[in-house]
C-alpha positions in Angstrom: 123.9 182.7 -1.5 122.5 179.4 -0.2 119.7 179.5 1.4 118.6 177.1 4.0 114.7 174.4 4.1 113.9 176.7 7.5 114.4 180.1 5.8 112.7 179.0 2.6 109.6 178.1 5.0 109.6 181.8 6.5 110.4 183.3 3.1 107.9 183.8 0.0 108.8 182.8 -3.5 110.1 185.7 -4.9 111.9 186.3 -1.5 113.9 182.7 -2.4 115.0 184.0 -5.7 116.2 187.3 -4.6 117.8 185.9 -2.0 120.0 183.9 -4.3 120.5 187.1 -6.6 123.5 189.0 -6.3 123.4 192.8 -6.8 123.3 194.1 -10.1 122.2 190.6 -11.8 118.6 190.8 -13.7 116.9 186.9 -13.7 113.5 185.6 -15.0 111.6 183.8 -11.3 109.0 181.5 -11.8 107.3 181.0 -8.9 104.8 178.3 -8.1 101.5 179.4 -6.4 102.4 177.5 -3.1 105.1 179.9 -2.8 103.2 183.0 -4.3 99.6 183.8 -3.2 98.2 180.3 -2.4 94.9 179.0 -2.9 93.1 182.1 -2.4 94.8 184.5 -4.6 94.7 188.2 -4.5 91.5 190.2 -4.8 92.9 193.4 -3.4 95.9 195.3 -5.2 97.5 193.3 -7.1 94.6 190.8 -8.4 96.0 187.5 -8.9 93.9 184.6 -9.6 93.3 181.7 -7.3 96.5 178.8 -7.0 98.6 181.1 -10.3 101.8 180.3 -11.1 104.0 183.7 -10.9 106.5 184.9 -13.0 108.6 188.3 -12.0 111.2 190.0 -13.8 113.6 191.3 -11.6 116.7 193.3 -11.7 118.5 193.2 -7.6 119.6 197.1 -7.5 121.5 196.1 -3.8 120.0 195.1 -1.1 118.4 198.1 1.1 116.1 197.1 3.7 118.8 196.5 6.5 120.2 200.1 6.1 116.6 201.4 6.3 115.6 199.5 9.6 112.4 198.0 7.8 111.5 196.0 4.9 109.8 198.5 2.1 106.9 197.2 2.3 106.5 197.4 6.0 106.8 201.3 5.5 104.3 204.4 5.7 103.8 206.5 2.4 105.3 209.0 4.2 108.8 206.8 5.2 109.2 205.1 1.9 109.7 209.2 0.2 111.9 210.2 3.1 114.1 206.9 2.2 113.9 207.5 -1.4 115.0 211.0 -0.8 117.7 209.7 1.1 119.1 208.1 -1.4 118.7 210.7 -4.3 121.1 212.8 -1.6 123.6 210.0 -1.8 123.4 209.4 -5.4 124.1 213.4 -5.5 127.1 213.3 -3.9 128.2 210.5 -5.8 127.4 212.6 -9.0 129.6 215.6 -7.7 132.7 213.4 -7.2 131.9 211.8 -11.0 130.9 208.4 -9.6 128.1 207.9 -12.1 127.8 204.7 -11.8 127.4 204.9 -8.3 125.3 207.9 -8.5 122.9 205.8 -11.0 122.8 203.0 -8.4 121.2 204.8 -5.3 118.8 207.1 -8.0 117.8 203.3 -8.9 117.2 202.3 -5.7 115.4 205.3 -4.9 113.0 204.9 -7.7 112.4 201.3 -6.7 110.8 203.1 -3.6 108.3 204.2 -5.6 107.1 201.5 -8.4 104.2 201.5 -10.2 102.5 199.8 -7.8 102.9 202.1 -5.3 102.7 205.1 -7.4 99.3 203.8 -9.0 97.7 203.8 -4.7 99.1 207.8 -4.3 96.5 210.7 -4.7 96.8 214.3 -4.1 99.7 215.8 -1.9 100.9 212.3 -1.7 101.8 211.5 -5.3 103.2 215.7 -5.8 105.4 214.4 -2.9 106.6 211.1 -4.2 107.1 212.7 -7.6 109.0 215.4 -6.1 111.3 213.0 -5.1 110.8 210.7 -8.6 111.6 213.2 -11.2 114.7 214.2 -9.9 116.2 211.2 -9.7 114.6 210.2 -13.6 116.1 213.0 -14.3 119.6 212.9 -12.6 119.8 209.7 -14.1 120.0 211.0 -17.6 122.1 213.7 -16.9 124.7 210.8 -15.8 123.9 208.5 -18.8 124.5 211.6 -21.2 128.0 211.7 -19.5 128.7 208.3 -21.1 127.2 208.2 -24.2 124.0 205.9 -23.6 122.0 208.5 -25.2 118.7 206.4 -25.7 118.5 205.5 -22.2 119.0 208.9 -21.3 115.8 209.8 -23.7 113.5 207.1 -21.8 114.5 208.5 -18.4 113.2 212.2 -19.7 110.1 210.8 -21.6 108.9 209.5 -18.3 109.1 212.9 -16.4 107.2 213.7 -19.2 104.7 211.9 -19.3 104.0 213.9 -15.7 104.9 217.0 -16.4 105.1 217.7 -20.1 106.6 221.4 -19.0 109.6 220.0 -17.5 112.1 222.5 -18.6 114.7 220.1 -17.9 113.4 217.1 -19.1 113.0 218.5 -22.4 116.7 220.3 -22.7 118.1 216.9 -21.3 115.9 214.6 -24.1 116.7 217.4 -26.7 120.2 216.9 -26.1 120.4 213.3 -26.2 118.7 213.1 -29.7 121.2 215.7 -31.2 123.4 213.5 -30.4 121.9 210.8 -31.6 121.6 212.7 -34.7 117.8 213.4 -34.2 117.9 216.9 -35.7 114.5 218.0 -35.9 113.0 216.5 -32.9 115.8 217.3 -31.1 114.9 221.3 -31.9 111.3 220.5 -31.0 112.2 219.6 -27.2 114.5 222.8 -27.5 111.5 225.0 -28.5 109.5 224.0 -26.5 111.9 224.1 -23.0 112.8 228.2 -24.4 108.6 228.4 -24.3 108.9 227.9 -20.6 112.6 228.9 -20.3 113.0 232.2 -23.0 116.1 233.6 -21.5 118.2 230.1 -20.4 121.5 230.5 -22.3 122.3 226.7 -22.4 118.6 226.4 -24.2 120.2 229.1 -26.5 123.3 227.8 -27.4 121.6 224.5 -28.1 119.3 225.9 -30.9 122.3 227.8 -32.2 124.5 224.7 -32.6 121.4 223.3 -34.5 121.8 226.3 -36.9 125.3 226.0 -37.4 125.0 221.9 -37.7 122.3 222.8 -40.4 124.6 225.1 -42.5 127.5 223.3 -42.5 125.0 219.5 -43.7 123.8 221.9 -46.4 127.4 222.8 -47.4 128.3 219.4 -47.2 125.1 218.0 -49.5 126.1 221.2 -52.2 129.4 219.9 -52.6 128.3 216.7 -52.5 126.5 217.0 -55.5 129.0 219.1 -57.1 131.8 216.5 -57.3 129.2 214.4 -58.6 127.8 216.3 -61.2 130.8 218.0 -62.2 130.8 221.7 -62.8 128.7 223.8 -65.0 130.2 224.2 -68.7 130.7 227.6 -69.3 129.0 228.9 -72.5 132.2 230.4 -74.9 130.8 232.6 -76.9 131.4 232.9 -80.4 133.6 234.0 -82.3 132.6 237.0 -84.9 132.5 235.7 -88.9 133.9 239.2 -89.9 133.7 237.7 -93.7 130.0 237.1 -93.7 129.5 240.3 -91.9 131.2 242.4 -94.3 129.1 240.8 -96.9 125.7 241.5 -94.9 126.6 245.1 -95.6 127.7 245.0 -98.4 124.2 243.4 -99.7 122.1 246.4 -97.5 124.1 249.3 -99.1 123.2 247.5 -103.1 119.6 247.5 -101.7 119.6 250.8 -100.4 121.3 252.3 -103.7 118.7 250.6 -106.1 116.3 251.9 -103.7 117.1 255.8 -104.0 117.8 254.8 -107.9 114.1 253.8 -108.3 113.2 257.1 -106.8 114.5 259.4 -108.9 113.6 257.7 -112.0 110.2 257.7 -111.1 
């Protein structure tokens, strides 16, 4: 997308390099301090030194602010959760029809509503709001990349509803299942314990910890004939066989004893 000297007057640095982004592509800007805060910098959020030199990593979800009516950051608190809600309905839909891709798209965009940034400026009802509408889509998100495999992305995604709400049933079931799958046995059953603390009676919490049993049992199985075929089997002890010959003799020599015995006796 070219973009023309008069637009690049009314546009900001990191406005140029979007602009030339297409949707989807993830690029490195470097932006000159002309084009980024100026000679004055930022003292307010975010603080940026006097005439710095910017650099962004960016990742262009789609563009957004056209189907909104207003650029995000022209919005209220209060407008930039109803859009971000809007688009974890979308992505919903999506996910019932088995678009996950698509699904993952809008729950991207609708986290980019709320950033760090923005999230670090929301207190009280504000932030349970916002993270009402967060979560959800973190989580959402992990439920589509468990669907295809990307199992460690799928863990992040949980860990960071986490690190909000460390009782998150789902969160916990949903990173639990992506490290069984990973292979991640025993933290895997950790997450699972802990979700049945909050969750006792959920069956799929059940079945979970069961299959973890039965995974257990059939390793240990494995391991014990493992070991088998390489230690070979256990000799089996053959006992001996009876020297009827020397037997014989042994009582043969006891009666002699016993006779001189009784012999000695009456002699005496």
């Amino acid at each position: 997308m070219a973009v023309v000297e008069e637009e690049k007057k009314q546009m900001s640095g990191l406005g140029i390099g979007v602009g030339n982004m297409r949707s989807g592509e993830r690029a490195l800007l470097h932006v000159g301090w002309e084009l980024g805060y100026g000679k004055e910098g930022s003292f307010s959020f975010p603080n940026v030194p006097p005439m710095a030199d910017l650099v962004y990593e960016v990742e262009l979800i789609g563009f957004d602010d056209v189907k909104e009516g207003k650029a995000r950051s022209d919005m209220t608190v209060e407008e930039r959760i109803a859009a971000a809600d809007r688009r974890k309905t979308e992505g919903n839909e999506y996910f019932k029809e088995k678009k996950l891709e698509e699904a993952m798209q809008q729950y991207e965009m609708a986290i980019a509503y709320m950033g760090d940034d923005f999230m670090f400026q929301l207190f009280g009802k504000y932030r349970d709001m916002a993270l009402a509408v967060k979560n959800p889509c973190h989580l959402n998100m992990a439920a589509c990349l468990i669907k295809l495999n990307r199992f460690d992305e799928a863990i992040v995604q949980c860990s960071i509803v986490l690190s909000e709400d460390e009782s998150n049933v789902k969160a916990l079931f949903r990173r639990g299942k992506a490290k069984s799958e990973l292979g991640q046995t025993e933290s895997a059953r950790e997450d699972f314990l802990k979700a049945k603390k909050y969750s006792p009676e959920d069956k799929e919490i059940l079945r979970e910890l069961r299959l973890l049993v039965e995974q257990d049992k059939a390793l240990y199985q494995k391991q014990k004939e493992l070991y088998k075929g390489l230690f070979g089997p256990r000799p089996e002890v053959k006992p001996k066989k009876a020297n009827y010959l020397v037997i014989f003799w042994q009582w043969l020599v006891s009666l002699i004893r016993y006779l001189v015995r009784m012999f000695k006796r009456k002699n005496e």
